[in-house]
N, C-alpha and C positions, 0 to 999 in steps of 0.2 A: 934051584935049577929051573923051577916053574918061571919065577920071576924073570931068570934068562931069558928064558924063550916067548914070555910076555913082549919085554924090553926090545926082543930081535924082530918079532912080527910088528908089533908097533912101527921099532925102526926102517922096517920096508915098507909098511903101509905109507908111512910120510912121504918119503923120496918117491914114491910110486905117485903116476898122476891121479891116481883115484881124491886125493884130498881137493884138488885142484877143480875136477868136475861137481864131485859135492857142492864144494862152494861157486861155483860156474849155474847149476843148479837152482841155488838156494836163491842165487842173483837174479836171474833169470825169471823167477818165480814171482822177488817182490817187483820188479821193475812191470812186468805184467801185471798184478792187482794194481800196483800206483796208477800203469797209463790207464787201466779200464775206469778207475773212479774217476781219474780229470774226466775222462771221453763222458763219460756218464751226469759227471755236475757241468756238462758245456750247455747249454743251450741256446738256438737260436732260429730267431723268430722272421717270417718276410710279411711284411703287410700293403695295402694297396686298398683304393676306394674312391668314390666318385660323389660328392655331395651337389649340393645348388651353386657354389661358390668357390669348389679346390679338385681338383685332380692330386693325388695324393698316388705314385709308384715309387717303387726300388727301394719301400722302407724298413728299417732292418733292425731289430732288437738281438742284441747279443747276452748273453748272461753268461758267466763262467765264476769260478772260485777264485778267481782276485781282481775281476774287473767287470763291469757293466756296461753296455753301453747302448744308447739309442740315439740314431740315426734318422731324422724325419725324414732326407733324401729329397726328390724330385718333389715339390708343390707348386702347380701351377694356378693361378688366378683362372676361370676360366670365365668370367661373366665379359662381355665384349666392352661396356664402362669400369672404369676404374673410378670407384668407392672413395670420399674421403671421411675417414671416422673418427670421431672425435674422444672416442672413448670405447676401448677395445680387451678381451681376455679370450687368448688365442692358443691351443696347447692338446697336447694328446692325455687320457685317461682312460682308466679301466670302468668298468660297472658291476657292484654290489648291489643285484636286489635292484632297487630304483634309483640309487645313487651313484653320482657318477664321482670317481675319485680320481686326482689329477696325478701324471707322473711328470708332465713338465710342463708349462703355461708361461706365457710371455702375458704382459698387461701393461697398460699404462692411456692416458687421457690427456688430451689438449685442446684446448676449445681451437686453437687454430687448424686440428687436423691433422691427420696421415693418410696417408695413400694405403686402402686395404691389400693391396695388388704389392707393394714394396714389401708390405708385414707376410704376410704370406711367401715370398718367394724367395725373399733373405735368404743367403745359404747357411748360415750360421745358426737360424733360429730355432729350431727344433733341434739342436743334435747335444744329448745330455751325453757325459760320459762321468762314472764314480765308482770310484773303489768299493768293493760287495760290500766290507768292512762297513762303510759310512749309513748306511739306511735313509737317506733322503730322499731320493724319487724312486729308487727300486726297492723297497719293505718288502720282507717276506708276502706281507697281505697284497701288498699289491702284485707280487710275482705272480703270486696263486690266481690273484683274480685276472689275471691272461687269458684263463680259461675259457672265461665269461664274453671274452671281447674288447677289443680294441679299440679305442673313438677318437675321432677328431673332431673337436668344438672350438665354435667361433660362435662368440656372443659380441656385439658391437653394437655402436648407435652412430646413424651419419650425423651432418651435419644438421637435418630438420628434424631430428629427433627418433625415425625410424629405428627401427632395435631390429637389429639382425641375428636370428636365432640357424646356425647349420650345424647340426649334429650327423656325425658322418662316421655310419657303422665299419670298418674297417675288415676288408678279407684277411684273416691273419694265419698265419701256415707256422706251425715247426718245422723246420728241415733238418732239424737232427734227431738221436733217440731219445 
C-alpha cells in the first residue's frame, strides 16, 4: 500500500509543472555561469599615441576564447616629407623588462626604396587576426605583457644610410572587465 501511494505522489509530481520549473531552473542557472565566463575571457583593449613619425588612433586589441584579433586602425605619416627607405621593420610589441617583443611586424629592404608614408598608412598592414588556439602573435606571455605597455616601432634606414629609430609608447585602455 506504501508503494501505492509512493507511485500516486510521484505520479502527480510529474504531470504537475513543478518538474518543468526544476528543470527551467537548472537551465537557467548553467546558461548564466556559461554567459558570465565568455563575458569574463572577452577582452578588449583601445590604444592611441603620437611618435616623431606616426599618429597612431582607433587602435583596437580584441582577445576572446576563440578568436584574437588586432587592429592597428588609423596611422597617419605625419612628417610634412615623405621618406624613402630602403630597408625597414615596422610593427606593434609588448615590453619585458628591456626587451621589446613583437606581436606583429611587417619587414622587408630594397635598395631602390619605398615610400615610409605608403608603409605606414596601408590599411591592411598592422591588422593581425588568429584563432586563440594557434599562439603566434597573441602567446599567453605576450597577452600578459599588455600590462606592461604597448609600442609602436619603426626602425628604417633611408636612402643615405640614416637609421630611423621611433619607438612610440602607446596609451592603451581595457574597456572591458
Amino acid at each position: 500500500m506504501n508503494s501505492k501511494r509512493l507511485k500516486k505522489k510521484l505520479k502527480r509530481f510529474i504531470v504537475s509543472y513543478q518538474p518543468l520549473v526544476i528543470i527551467l531552473v537548472i537551465l537557467l542557472a548553467v546558461v548564466l555561469i556559461h554567459t558570465n565566463n565568455i563575458i569574463k575571457s572577452i577582452k578588449t583593449y583601445t590604444f592611441s599615441g603620437t611618435g616623431e613619425y606616426v599618429e597612431i588612433n582607433n587602435g583596437v586589441i580584441s582577445l576572446n576564447y576563440d578568436m584574437n584579433y588586432l587592429n592597428g586602425s588609423d596611422i597617419d605619416y605625419i612628417k610634412e616629407k615623405d621618406l624613402t627607405v630602403v630597408d625597414y621593420k615596422i610593427g606593434y610589441y609588448v615590453k619585458d623588462g628591456d626587451n621589446l617583443i613583437s606581436i606583429g611586424v611587417i619587414e622587408d629592404q630594397n635598395e631602390d626604396g619605398f615610400s615610409l608614408k605608403n608603409i605606414l598608412e596601408g590599411k591592411e598592414t598592422f591588422n593581425i587576426m588568429e584563432l586563440n588556439s594557434n599562439n603566434f602573435h597573441f602567446t599567453k606571455e605576450r597577452i600578459d605583457l599588455l600590462k606592461n605597455g604597448l609600442y609602436f616601432v619603426i626602425e628604417a634606414k633611408d636612402k643615405k644610410g640614416n637609421d630611423i629609430n621611433d619607438v612610440v609608447k602607446l596609451d592603451i585602455r581595457k574597456i572591458t572587465k
